[in-house]
N, C-alpha and C positions, 0 to 999 in steps of 0.2 A: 282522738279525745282531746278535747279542749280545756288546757290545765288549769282554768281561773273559774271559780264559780261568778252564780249570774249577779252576782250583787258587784264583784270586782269589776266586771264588764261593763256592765252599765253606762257610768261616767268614759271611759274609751271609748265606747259604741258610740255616745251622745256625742261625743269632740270627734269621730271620724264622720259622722252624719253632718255635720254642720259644714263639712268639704264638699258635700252632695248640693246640699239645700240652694243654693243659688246657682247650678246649671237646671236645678227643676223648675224654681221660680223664673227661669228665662223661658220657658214653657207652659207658664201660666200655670204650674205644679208647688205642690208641695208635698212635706212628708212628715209623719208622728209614728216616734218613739212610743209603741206601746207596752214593751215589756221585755223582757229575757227569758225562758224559761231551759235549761236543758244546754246551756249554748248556742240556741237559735234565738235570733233576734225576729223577735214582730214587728212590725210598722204596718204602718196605715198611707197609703200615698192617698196627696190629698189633691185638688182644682182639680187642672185638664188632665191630671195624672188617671185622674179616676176613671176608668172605661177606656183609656187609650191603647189602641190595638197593637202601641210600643211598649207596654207599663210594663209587660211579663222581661222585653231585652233592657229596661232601664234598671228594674228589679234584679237581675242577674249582673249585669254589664257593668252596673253603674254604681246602684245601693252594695251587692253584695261584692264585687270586684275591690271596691273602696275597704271594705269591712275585713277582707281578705289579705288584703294591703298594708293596712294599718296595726291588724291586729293579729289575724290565724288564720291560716289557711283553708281549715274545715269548718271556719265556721260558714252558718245558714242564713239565709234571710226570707220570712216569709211574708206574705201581703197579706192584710185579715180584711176585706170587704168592708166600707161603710153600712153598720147595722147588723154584723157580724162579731160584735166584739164580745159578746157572751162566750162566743165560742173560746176566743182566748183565756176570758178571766176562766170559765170552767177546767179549761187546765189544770192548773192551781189545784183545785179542789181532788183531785183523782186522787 
């Protein structure tokens, strides 16, 4: 269990991501913050990141390794598909 709720998280999540964001951009990548809900972090990997047959070990290795490091051990990091982002906000709504 991860002892911070999603709101405390957030701005930490956002300052460990930004340690990311420029070995993704050396890759013609990027990545967006799109939410917290539950102690998992959503993002969006963005360019060359998107359909890259490495996104799932950059996603584990990289995003969430970093996230793990920084912050808590259990926490998650999920990818939500460009055009897929209803799915996150409906979340929310449950």
């Amino acid at each position: 269990m991860i002892p911070f709720s999603d709101e405390e998280l957030f701005p930490v999540v956002e300052k460990s991501l930004e340690k990311i964001k420029p070995m993704l951009a050396l890759d013609g990548g990027g990545l967006t913050l799109l939410g917290i809900k539950s102690g998992c972090v959503y993002v969006q990997l963005q360019g060359a990141c998107q359909g890259c047959a490495s996104s799932g070990q950059t996603l584990k290795y990289g995003v969430e390794r970093q996230l793990r490091i920084d912050i808590h051990p259990e926490i998650e990091v999920v990818n939500i598909l460009p055009g897929q982002e209803h799915e996150f906000e409906a979340m929310g709504e449950r």
